[in-house]
C-alpha positions in Angstrom: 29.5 -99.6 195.5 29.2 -96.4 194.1 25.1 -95.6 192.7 25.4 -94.4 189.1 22.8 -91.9 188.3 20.7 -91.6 185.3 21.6 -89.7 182.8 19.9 -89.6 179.7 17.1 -87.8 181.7 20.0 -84.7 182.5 22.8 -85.0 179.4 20.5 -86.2 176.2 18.5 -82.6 176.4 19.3 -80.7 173.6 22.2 -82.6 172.6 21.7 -83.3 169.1 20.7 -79.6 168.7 23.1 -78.8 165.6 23.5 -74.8 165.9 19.9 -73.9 164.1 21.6 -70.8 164.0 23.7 -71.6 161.1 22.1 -70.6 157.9 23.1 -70.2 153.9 22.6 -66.5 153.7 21.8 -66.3 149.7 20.9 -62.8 148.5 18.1 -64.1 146.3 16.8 -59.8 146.3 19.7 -58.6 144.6 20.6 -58.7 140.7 24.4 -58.7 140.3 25.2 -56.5 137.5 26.3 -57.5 133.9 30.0 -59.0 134.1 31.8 -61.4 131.9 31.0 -65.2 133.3 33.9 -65.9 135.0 33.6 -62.6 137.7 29.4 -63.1 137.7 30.5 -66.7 138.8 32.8 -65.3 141.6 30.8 -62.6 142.8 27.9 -64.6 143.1 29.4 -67.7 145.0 31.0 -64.8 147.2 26.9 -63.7 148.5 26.4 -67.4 148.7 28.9 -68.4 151.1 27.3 -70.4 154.4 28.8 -68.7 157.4 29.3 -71.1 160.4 27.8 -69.6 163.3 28.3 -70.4 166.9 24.7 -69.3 168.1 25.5 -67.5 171.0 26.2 -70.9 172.4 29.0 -70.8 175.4 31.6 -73.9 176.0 30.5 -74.2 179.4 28.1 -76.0 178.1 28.2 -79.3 176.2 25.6 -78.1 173.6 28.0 -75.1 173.4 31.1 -77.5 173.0 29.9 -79.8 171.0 28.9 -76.9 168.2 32.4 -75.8 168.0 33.9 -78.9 168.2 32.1 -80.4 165.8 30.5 -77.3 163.6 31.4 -77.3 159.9 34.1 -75.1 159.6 33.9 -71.8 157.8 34.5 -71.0 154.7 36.5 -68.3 153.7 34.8 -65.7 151.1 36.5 -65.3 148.0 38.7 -62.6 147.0 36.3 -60.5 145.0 38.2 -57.8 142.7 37.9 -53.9 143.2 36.2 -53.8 139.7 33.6 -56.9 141.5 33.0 -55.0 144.9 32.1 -52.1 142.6 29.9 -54.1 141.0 27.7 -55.8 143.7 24.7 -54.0 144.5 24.1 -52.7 148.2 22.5 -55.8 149.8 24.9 -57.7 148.2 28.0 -55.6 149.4 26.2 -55.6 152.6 26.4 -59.0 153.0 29.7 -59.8 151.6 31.3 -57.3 154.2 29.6 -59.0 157.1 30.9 -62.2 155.4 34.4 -60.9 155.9 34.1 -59.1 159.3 33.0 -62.3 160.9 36.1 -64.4 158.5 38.4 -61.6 160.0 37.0 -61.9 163.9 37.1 -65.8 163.4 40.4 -66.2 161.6 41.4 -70.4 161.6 44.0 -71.1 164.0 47.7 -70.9 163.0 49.8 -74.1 163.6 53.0 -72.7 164.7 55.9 -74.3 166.3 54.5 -73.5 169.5 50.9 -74.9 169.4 52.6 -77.8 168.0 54.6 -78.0 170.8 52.4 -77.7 172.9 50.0 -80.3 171.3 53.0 -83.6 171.2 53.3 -83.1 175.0 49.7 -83.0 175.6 49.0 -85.9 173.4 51.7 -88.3 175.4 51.0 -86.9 179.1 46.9 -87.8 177.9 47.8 -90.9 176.8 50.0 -92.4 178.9 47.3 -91.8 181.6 45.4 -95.2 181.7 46.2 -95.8 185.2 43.6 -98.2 187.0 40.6 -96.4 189.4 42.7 -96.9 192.4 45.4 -95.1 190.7 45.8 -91.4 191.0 46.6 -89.8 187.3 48.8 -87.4 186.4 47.4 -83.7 185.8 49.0 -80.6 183.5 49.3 -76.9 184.1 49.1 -74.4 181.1 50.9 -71.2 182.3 51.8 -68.4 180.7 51.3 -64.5 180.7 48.2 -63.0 179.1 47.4 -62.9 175.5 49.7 -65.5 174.4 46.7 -68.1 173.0 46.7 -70.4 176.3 43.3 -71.1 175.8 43.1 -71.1 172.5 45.5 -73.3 172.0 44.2 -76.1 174.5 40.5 -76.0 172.7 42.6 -76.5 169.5 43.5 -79.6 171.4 40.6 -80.3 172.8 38.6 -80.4 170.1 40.2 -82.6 168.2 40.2 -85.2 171.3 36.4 -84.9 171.5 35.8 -85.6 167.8 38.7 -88.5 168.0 37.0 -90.1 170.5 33.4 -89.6 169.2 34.5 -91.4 165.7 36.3 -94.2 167.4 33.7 -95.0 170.5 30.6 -93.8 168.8 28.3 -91.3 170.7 26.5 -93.3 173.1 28.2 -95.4 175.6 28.1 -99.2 176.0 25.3 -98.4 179.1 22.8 -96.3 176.8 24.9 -92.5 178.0 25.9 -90.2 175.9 29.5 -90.0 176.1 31.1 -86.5 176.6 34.5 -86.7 176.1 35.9 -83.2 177.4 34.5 -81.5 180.4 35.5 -77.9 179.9 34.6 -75.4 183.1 35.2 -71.5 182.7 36.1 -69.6 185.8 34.1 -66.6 186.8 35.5 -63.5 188.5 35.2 -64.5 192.2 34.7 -68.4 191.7 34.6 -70.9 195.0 35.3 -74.3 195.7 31.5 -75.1 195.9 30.7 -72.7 192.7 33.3 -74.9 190.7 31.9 -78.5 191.6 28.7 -76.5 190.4 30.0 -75.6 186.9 31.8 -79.0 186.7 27.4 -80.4 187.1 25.8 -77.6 184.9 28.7 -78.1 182.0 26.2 -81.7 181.5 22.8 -79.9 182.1 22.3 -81.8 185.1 18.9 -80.9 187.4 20.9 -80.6 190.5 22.7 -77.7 190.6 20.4 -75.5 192.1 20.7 -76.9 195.5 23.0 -78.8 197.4 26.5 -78.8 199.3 30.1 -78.5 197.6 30.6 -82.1 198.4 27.0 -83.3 196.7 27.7 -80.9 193.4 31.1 -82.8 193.5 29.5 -86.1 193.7 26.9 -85.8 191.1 29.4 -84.4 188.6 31.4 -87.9 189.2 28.2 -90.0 188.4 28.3 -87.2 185.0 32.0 -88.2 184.6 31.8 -92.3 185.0 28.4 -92.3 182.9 29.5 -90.3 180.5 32.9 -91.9 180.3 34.6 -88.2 180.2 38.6 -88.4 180.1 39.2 -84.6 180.0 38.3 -82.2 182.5 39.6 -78.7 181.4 39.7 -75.8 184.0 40.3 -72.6 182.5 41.3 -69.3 184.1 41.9 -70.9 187.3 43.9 -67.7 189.0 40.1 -66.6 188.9 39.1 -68.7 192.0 38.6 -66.5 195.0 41.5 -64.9 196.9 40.8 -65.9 199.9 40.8 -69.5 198.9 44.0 -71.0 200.3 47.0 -73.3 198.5 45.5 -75.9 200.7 41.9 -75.9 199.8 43.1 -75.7 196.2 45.6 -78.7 196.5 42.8 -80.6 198.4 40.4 -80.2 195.8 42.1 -81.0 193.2 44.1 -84.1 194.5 40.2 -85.8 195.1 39.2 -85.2 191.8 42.5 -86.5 190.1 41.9 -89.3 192.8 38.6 -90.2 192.1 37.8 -89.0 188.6 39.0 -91.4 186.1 40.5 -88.8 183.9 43.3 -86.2 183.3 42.9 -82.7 184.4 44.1 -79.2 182.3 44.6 -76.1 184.5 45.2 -73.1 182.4 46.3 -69.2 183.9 48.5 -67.3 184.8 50.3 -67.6 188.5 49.7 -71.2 188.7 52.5 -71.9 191.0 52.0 -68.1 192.6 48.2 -69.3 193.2 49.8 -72.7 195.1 48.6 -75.5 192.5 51.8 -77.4 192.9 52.3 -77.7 196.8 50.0 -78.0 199.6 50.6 -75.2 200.9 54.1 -75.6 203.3 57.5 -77.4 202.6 57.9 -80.7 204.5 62.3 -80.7 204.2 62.3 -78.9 201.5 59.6 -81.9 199.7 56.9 -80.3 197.7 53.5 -81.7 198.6 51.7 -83.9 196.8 49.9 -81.4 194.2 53.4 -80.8 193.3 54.3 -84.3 192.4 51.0 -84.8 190.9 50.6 -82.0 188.2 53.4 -81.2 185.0 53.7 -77.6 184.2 53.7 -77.0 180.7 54.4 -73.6 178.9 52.8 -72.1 175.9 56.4 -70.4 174.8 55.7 -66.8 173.7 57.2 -65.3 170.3 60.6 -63.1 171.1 62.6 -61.6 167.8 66.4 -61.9 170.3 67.5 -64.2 167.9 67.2 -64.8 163.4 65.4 -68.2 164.1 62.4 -66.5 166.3 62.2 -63.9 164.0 61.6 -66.1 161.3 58.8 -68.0 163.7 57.5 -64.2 164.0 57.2 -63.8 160.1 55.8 -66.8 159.6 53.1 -66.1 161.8 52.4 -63.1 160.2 52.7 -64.9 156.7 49.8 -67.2 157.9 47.6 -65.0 158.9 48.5 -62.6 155.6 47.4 -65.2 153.9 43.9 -65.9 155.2 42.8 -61.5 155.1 40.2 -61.1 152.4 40.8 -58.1 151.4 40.6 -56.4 147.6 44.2 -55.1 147.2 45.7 -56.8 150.0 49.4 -58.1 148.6 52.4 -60.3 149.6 54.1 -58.8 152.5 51.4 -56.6 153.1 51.6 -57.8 157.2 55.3 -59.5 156.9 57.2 -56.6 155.6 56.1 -54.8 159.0 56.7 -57.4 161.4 59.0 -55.4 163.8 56.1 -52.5 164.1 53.2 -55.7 164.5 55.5 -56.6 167.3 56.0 -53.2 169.2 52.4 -52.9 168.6 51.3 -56.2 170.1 54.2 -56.8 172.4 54.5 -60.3 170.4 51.3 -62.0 171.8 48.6 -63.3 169.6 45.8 -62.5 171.4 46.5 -58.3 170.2 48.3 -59.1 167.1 44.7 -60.6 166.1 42.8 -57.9 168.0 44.6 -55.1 165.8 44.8 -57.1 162.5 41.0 -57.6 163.0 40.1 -54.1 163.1 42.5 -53.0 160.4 40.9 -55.1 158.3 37.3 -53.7 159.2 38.9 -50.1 159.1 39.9 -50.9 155.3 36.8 -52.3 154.5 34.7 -49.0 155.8 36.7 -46.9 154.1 37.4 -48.5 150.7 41.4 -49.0 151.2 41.3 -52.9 151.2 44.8 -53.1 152.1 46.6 -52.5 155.4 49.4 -50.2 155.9 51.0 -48.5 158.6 49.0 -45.5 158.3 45.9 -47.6 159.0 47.6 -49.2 161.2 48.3 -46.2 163.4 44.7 -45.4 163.6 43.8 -48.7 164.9 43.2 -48.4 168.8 44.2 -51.5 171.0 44.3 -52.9 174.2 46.4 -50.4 177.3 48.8 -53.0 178.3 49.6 -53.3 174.6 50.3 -49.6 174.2 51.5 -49.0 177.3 54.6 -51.5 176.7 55.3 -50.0 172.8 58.4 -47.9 174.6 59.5 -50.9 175.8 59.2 -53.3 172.8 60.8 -50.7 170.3 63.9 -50.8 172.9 63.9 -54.9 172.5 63.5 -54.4 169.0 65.9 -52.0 168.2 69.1 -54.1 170.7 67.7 -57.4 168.7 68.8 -55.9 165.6 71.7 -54.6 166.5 72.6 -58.0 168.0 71.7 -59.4 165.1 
């Protein structure tokens, strides 16, 4: 019989540490200016706002997770006039700008078709694992190219999981553990077998990861698994393990811990099949191994404009996040009546569309425009890739319209 560790000693350490970072920045130095009720009211509350701060805190670490899973979320600040920004004094503009930078960094995720998806497959595939110990469960793959909001959209997931299971089991297990539903490791450039059984210990503050073999790390981290009852272990970036690292190593690895971890594994990057997740390495007549029996590929499905209905998921996008700028003059359509230029700028992927809209936004604030147009939008630098593919893009664009 397998000798479960202790772990209150190793998991309950810092645990309940609720992001002391997060603070109600109140201006109490600076006198807003005489204004009718009503905007005094607005401008004030607007200085007020509590901004939700993550505290440096990274999610490969279950203090780290837990704060963003479980953090308050923030607030947006209010849509103060052009006659109200005027009217706050410096500290108070100060503030409210930093308010708005973070808001604009930090915009709440946008539900579209494809998160959602993405999300009903998860939640059955999660679900329908309850397969006995002696019972191997089934494992997904997240694949997709870069920028599309893999990763972003499996924490979305994720999260809610790890609160769902908190308010329906309670935090502390029946044995006195904490329970850590999610396991989330990051990848690092040049990551190992041994340095992953590592990252799988440290993400419960264990003491043991300093020193021992690939095979202990991966041992203790099952005694973290089975005391703290953890059902999801999410690996992202995996196409950063090393190169040299072979299919088989990889398929080995992971077929022991979907053997002997009671829970359901999430691989996310790019080249998973490329990267030999889903075979062992060789073809037995044309049979994939048993990775590739084991694991479900699932795909985040990018945004394309090649036909009127994922055009319309394009403009609603863009609608959504219109909606949530905080910005003085900023107007309907302001992002949606330039959705085919968003899209040559961002090559339709999230990740820059939020990049650029981000620092608009900041651009307008620095220079008093408060509204986004394609002026300031030309201004705005982004990512190579991005710009490197705008020849391309406008070409798609301009045959989609015809087409259409």
């Amino acid at each position: 019989m397998r000798r479960r560790s202790k772990m209150r000693s190793t998991t309950q350490t810092r645990s309940k540490s609720r992001d002391p970072g997060t603070k109600e920045k109140i201006c109490t130095a600076t006198k807003l200016p005489k204004l009718p009720n009503k905007q005094r009211c607005t401008a004030r509350a607007a200085v007020r706002k509590k901004v939700a701060s993550f505290d440096n805190l990274t999610l490969s670490r279950k203090e780290g997770f837990q704060t963003k899973a479980e953090g308050p979320r923030r607030e947006q600040p209010d849509e103060l006039t052009a006659t109200q920004l005027r009217s706050l004094g410096s500290s108070a503009r100060y503030e409210y700008d930093e308010q708005r930078d973070i808001w604009h960094a930090n915009l709440p995720t946008v539900k579209t078709t494809q998160l959602i998806e993405l999300h009903e497959d998860l939640i059955d595939i999660v679900a329908s694992n309850r397969q006995d110990g002696d019972k191997a469960k089934g494992a997904v793959g997240i694949e997709g190219s870069a920028g599309i909001g893999k990763t972003h959209a499996i924490l979305d997931y994720v999260y809610g999981y790890h609160n769902e299971q908190i308010a329906r089991h309670g935090r502390m297990t029946e044995a006195g553990d904490e329970r850590w539903p999610v396991c989330r490791v990051g990848m690092t450039g040049n990551t190992g077998i041994k340095d992953f059984n590592r990252a799988m210990l440290a993400f419960y503050n264990h003491a043991g990861t300093r020193i021992g073999t690939a095979a202990q790390f991966a041992d203790r981290a099952l005694d973290c698994v089975l005391s703290c009852e953890t059902k999801l272990l999410v690996v992202d970036d995996l196409h950063f393990l090393k190169q040299r690292t072979t299919s088989v190593q990889i398929s080995n690895q992971f077929k022991y811990i979907s053997s002997e971890f009671p829970l359901t594994i999430i691989f996310i990057g790019i080249g998973l099949r490329q990267r030999g997740l889903y075979s062992d390495g060789d073809y037995a007549d044309g049979i994939l191994g048993q990775s590739g029996r084991r694991i479900t590929p699932l795909h985040l499905r990018e945004f394309t404009i090649d036909s009127p209905g994922h055009r319309r998921e394009w403009r609603r996008l863009l609608l959504a996040i219109e909606k949530q700028l905080v910005l003085a003059h900023k107007h309907q359509g302001m992002l949606v009546d330039r959705s085919d230029y968003l899209f040559e700028r961002s090559s339709g992927r999230i990740g820059p569309l939020t990049t650029l809209i981000n620092r608009a936004c900041r651009r307008a604030i620095r220079t008093g425009a408060e509204y986004i147009d394609q002026d300031l939008l030309d201004r705005v630098p982004i990512d190579a890739a991005s710009e490197q593919q705008r020849a391309e893009m406008r070409v798609k664009i301009r045959n989609a319209s015809k087409a259409n």
